[in-house]
C-alpha positions in Angstrom: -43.7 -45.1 66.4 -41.7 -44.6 63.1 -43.6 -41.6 62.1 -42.9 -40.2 65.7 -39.2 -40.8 65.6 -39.3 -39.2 61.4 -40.8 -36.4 63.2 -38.3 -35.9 66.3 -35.3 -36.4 63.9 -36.6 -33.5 61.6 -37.5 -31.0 64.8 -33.7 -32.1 66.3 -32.1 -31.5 63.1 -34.4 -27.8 62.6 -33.5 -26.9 66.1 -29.8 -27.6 65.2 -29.9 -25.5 62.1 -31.7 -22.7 64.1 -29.2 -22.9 66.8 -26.1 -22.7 64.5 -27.9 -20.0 63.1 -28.2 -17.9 66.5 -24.5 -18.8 67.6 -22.4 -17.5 64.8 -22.5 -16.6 61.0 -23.7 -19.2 58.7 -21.5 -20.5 56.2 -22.4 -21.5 53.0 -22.3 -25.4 52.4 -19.6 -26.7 49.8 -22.4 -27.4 47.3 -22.3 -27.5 43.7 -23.6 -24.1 42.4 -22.8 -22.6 45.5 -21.1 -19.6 46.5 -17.5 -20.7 48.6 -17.1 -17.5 50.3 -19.5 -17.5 53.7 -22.2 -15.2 54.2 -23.8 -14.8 57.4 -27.2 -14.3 58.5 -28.0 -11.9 61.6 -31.0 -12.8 63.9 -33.4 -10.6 63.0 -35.3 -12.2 59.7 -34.2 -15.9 60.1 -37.0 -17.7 59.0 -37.5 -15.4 55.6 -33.8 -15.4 55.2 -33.3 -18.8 55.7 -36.2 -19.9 53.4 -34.3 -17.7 50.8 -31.1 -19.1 51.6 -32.9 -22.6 51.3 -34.4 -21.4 47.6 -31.0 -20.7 46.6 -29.6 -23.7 47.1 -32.7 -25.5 45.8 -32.5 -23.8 42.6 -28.8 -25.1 41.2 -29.5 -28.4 42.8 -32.7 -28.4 40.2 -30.7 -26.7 37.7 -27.7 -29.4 37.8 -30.2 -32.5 37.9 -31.9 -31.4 34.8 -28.8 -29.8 32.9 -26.5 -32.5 31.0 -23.8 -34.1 32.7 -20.7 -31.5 32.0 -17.1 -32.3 33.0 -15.8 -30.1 35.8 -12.0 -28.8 35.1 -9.5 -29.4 37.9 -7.9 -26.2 39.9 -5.4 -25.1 38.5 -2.9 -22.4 40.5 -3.0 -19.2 39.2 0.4 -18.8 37.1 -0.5 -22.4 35.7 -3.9 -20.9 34.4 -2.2 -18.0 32.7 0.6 -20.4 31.1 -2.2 -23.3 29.7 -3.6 -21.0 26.9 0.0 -20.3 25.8 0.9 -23.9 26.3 -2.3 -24.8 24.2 -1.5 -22.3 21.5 2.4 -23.6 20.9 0.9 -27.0 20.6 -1.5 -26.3 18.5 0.8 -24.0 16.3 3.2 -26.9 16.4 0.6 -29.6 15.3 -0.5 -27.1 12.6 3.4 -26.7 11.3 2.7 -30.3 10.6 -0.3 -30.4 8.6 0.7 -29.6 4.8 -1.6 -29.1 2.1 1.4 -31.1 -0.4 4.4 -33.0 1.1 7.7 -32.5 0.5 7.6 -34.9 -1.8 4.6 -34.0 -3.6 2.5 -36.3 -2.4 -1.1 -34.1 -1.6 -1.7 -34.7 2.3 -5.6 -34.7 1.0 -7.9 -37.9 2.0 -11.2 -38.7 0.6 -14.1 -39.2 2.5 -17.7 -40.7 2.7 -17.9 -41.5 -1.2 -20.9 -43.0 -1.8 -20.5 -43.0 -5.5 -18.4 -45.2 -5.8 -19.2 -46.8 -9.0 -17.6 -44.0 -10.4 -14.7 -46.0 -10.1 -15.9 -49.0 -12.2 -16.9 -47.0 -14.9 -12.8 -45.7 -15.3 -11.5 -49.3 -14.4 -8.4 -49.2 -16.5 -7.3 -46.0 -14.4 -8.8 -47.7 -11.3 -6.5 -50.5 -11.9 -2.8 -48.3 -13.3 -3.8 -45.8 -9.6 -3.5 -49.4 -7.5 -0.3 -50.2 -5.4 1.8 -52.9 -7.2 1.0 -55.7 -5.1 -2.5 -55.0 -5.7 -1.5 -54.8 -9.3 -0.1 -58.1 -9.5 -2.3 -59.9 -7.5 -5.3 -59.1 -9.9 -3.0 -59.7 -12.6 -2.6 -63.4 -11.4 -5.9 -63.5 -10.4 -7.9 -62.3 -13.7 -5.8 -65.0 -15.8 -6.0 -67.8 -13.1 -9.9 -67.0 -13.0 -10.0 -67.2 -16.8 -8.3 -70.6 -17.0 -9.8 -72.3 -14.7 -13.0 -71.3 -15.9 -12.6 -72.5 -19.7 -10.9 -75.3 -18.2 -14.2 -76.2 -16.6 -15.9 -75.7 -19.9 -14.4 -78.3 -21.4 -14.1 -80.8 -18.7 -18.0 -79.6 -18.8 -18.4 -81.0 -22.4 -16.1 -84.3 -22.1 -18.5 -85.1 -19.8 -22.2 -84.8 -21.3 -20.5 -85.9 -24.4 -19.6 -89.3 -22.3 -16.1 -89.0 -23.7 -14.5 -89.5 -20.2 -16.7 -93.0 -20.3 -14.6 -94.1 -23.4 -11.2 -93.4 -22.2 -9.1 -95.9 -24.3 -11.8 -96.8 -26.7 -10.2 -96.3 -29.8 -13.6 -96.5 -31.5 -14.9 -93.4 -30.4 -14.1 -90.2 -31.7 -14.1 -87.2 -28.8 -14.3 -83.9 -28.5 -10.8 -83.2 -27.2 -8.4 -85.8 -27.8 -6.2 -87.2 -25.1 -8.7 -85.1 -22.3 -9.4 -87.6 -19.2 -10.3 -85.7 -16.6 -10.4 -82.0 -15.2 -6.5 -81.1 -15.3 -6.2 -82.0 -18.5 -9.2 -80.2 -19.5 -7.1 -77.0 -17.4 -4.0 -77.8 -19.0 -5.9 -77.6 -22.3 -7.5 -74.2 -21.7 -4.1 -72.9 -21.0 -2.5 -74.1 -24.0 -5.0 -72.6 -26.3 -5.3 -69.1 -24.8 -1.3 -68.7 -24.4 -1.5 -70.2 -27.9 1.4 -72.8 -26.8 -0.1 -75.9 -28.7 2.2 -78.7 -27.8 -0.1 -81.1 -30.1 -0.7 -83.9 -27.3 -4.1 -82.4 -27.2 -6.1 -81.4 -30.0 -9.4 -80.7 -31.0 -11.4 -83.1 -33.3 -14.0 -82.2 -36.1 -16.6 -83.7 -34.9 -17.6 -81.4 -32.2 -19.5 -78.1 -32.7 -20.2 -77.1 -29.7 -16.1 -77.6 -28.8 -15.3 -75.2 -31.7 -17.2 -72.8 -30.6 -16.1 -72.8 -27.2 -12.3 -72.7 -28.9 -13.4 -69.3 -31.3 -15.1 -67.6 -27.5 -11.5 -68.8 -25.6 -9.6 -67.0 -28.6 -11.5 -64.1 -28.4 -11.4 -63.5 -25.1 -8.0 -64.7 -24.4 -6.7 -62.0 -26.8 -9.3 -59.0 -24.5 -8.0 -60.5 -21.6 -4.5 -60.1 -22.7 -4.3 -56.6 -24.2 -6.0 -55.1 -21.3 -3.7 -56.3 -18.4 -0.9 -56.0 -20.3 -1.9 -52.7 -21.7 -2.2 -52.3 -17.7 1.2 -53.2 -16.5 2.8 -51.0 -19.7 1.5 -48.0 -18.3 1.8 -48.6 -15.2 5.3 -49.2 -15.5 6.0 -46.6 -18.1 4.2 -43.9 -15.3 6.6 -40.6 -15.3 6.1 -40.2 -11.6 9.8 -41.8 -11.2 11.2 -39.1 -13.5 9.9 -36.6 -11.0 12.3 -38.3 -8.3 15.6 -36.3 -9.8 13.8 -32.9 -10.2 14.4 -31.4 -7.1 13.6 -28.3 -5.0 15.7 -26.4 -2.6 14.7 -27.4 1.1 13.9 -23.7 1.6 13.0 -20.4 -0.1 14.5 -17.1 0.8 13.5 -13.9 0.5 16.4 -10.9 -0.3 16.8 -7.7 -2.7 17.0 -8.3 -6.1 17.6 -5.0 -8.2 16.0 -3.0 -5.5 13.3 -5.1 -5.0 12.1 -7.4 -2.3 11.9 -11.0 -4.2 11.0 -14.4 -3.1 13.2 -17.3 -4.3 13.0 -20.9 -4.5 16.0 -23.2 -6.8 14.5 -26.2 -9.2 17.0 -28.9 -11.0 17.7 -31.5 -12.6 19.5 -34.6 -12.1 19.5 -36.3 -15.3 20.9 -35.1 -18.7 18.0 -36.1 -20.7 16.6 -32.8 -20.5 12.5 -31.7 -19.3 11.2 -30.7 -22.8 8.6 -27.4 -22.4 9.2 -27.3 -18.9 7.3 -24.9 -16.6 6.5 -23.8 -13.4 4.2 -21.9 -11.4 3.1 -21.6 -7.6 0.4 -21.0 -5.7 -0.3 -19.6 -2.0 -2.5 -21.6 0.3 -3.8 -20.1 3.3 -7.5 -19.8 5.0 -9.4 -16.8 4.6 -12.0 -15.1 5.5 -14.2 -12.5 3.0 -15.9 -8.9 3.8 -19.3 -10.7 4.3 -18.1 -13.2 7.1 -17.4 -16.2 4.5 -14.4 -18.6 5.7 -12.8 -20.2 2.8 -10.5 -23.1 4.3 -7.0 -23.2 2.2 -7.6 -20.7 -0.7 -5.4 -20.8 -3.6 -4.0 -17.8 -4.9 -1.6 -17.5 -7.5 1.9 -16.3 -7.0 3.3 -14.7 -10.3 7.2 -16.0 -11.3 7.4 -14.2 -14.4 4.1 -15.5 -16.5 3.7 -12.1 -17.9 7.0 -11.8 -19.1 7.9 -15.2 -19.9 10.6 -16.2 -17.1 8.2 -19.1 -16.3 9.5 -21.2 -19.1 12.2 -22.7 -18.2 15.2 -24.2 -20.1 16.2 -26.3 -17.3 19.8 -28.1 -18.1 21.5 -26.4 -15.0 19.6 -25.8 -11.5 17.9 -22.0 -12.0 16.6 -20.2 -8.9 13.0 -18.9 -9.2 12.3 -15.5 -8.6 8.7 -13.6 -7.5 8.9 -9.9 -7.0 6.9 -8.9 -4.3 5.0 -5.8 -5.6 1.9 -4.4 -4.7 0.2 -7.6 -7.0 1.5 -10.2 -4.8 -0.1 -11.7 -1.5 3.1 -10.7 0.4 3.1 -7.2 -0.4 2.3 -6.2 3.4 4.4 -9.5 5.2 6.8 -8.3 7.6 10.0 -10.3 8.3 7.7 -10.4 12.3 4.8 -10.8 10.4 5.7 -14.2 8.5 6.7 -16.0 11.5 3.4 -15.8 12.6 2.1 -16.5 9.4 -0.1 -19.6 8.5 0.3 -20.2 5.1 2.0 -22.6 2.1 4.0 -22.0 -0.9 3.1 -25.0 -3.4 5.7 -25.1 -6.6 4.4 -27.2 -9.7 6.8 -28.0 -12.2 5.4 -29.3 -15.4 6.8 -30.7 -18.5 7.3 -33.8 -20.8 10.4 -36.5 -20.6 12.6 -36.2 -23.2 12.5 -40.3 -23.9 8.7 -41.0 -23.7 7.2 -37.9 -24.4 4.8 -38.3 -21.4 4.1 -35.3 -19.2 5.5 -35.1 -15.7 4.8 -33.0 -12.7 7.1 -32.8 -9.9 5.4 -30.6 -7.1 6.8 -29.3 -3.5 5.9 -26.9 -0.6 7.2 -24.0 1.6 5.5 -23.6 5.1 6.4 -20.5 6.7 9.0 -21.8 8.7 11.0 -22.5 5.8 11.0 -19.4 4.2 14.0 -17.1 5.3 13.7 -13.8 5.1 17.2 -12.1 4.9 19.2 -15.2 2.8 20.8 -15.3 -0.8 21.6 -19.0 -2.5 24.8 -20.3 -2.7 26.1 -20.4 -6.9 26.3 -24.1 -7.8 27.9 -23.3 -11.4 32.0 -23.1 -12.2 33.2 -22.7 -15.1 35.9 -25.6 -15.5 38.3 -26.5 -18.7 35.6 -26.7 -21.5 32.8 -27.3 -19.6 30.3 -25.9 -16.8 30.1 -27.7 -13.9 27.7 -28.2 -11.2 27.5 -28.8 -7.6 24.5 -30.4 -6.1 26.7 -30.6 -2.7 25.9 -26.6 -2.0 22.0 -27.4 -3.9 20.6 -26.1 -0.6 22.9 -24.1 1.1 21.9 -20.3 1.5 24.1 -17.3 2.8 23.0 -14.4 5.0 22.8 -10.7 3.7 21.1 -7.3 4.2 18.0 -7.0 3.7 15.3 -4.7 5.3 12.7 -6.6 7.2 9.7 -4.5 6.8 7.1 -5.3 4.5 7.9 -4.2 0.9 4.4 -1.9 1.3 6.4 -0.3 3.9 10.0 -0.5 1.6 8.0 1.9 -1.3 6.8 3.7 1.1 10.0 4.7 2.2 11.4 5.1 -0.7 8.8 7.8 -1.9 9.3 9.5 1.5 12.8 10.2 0.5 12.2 11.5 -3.0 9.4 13.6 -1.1 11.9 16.2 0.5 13.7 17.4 -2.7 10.8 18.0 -4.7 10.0 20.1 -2.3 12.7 22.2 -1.7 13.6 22.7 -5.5 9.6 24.1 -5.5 10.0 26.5 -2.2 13.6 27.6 -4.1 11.6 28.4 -7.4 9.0 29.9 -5.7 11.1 31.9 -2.9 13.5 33.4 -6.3 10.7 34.1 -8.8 8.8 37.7 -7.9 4.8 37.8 -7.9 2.9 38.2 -10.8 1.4 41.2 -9.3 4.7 43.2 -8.7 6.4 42.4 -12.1 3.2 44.1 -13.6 3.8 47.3 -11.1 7.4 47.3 -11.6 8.6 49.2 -14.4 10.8 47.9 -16.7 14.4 48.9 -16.4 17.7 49.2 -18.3 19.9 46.6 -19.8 21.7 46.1 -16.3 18.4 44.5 -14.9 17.7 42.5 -17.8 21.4 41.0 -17.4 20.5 40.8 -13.5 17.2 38.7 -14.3 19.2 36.4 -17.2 22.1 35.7 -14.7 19.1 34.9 -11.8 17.1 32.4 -14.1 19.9 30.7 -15.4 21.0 30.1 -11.5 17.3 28.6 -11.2 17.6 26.8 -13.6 20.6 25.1 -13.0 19.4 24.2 -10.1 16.2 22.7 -11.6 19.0 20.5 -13.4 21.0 19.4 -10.3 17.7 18.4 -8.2 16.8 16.1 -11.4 20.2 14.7 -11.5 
């Protein structure tokens, strides 16, 4: 009976199917894989159109149960599809803007990852321990001497007590190791005396204990390692020139303008103290992703950006705040930026500044960065200097400020360019003039010579050539 009624509800649902067939078009079921447009079958051909039909749905079924599981992206109306992409790219532009290579600060926004030699680290402790925050610092400062107390402090509670002096406490018969040591704080309280080398003479050790002496030299010895090293420690770590990097400033932004006819890049360094930067230098580099002729992508490749290493402006003699200059020539990595071309630029301007403090004679670095929104193109620096009554005086106040002037915004590839286009033109007409006044070779050999009035004629005509061979040069 159950395989009868199986075989009635398969011929019901068939007929069903046939009959929706022969009444009207068959649409095609909202099936994954499936077309959503309907397609309809005529009469003639049903069962080999159908059993096609049934194929063709059969095959993404087959194809979706075997494929991974993939997540289907909601509908989106059209002018919301054509806006996403944009949407996605400001945010992603925006995030990017973010991401520096070096702070403003100069703090490197670079993290290390998956070290797995990490005994490297041990080897180099004393760096290990000066590159540690200061409350790591001074918690294994407490820690290494507590450690080393309380150890030697066992030692020679240790000794009282195979010795049996802490069984003749008051016994003024027997001689110990340690006088006046009953018990394990005074053996602590001893240790610390004799490593800090206090010696308040309550507690002293006798002569009739070898093994006590030698425990006293080891202490000694190793009080004295102990104490060199962390303090050697905290000395440099508080004598680190980082903090003189915190009044040698940068300008918020660089600009770019004309300087003597040239498109330049400027940035303004100073200095808030007046103990002077000794040798003091700087240079810069260019960080941006590239990729090379063979397909290679180098991820944030340094380039270097010259500020007058070949000439010598890269020493600086920095008592008053001096503005930087590049010239962008056909050398430099901007020679073919656009004013619309850096805007959509992804690139940094890292600035080092490098020299040694006046009082310590340590070397500092102060570094900074320029993204490409904070370079403007068509800006001069405000002057910080006056001159006062027997002095020169400067203004930190207008540091950062920056003026608007003219300034072409085309690339400076396109600047020379232009400017050899324009010399072009009178070359060339001073060359057609020569050429247009002078007579063929092969006529002044034809032509006979004449008097003296043609020979005045042909002095009077060169000297108007050449005159005007002068005037085109001036």
């Amino acid at each position: 009976m159950e395989q009868t009624n199986e075989q009635l509800t398969l011929l019901s649902s068939h007929q069903s199917w046939h009959g929706a067939i022969k009444t009207g078009p068959l649409v095609w079921p909202a099936l994954p894989g499936a077309p959503q447009s309907g397609h309809a079958f005529e009469d003639e051909g049903v069962k080999g159109r159908c059993c096609k039909a049934q194929i063709c749905l059969e095959a993404p079924m087959e194809q979706d149960v075997e494929s991974p599981v993939t997540i289907r992206q909601p509908k989106l109306p059209k002018q919301a599809r054509e806006d996403l992409p944009k949407q996605l790219v400001d945010k992603e532009r925006a995030k990017r803007k973010i991401q520096r290579y070096v702070r403003k600060d100069g703090k490197c926004n670079v993290h290390h990852g998956n070290v797995r030699e990490t005994y490297r680290y041990l080897t180099d402790i004393f760096t290990t321990l000066v590159d540690l925050k200061w409350r790591f610092n001074l918690f294994i400062f407490v820690l290494v001497y507590t450690v080393t107390w309380l150890f030697f402090g066992f030692m020679w509670w240790l000794i009282a007590y195979i010795r049996g002096d802490l069984d003749h406490i008051g016994d003024n018969q027997w001689i110990p190791c340690v006088n006046n040591l009953n018990g394990f704080v005074s053996a602590f309280l001893f240790s610390i005396e004799t490593e800090t080398t206090i010696g308040y003479g309550y507690r002293v050790i006798t002569d009739q204990c070898p093994e006590g002496i030698v425990l006293l030299l080891v202490q000694s010895v190793l009080g004295s390692i102990v104490n060199a090293f962390m303090v050697g420690c905290m000395f440099v770590k508080i004598s680190q020139p980082k903090k003189r990097a915190e009044t040698l400033v940068f300008s918020t932004s660089a600009v770019i303008s004309m300087r003597d006819g040239r498109l330049c890049l400027m940035f303004r360094v100073g200095d808030l103290r007046n103990s002077h930067i000794v040798e003091a230098s700087i240079r810069a580099k260019l960080i941006k992703s590239k990729q090379t002729k063979e397909g290679e992508f180098i991820p944030l490749n340094q380039t270097d950006i010259n500020v007058g290493y070949d000439t010598g402006d890269d020493r600086l003699f920095l008592v008053s705040p001096l503005i930087i200059c590049h010239e962008i020539n056909q050398h430099s990595p901007f020679w073919e930026i656009s004013k619309a071309h850096l805007a959509k630029e992804e690139l940094e301007i890292v600035v080092i500044l490098e020299g040694m403090v006046e009082a310590t004679g340590m070397t500092c670095q102060a570094r900074s960065s320029y993204v490409a929104s904070e370079i403007k193109w068509g800006y001069r620096f405000t002057p910080v200097l006056t001159l006062e009554d027997g002095f020169y005086e400067v203004d930190y106040n207008s540091f950062h400020d920056v003026y608007e002037t003219n300034t072409p915004a085309c690339s400076a590839r396109e600047l020379a360019e232009m400017a050899v286009r324009a010399r072009l033109p009178l070359s060339w007409s001073v060359a057609s003039k020569l050429n247009q006044q002078a007579p063929p070779p092969d006529q002044q050999k034809e032509r006979p010579e004449k008097g003296g009035r043609q020979g005045e004629d042909q002095t009077e005509r060169n000297g108007d050539i050449a005159n005007v061979e002068s005037e085109s040069k001036v």
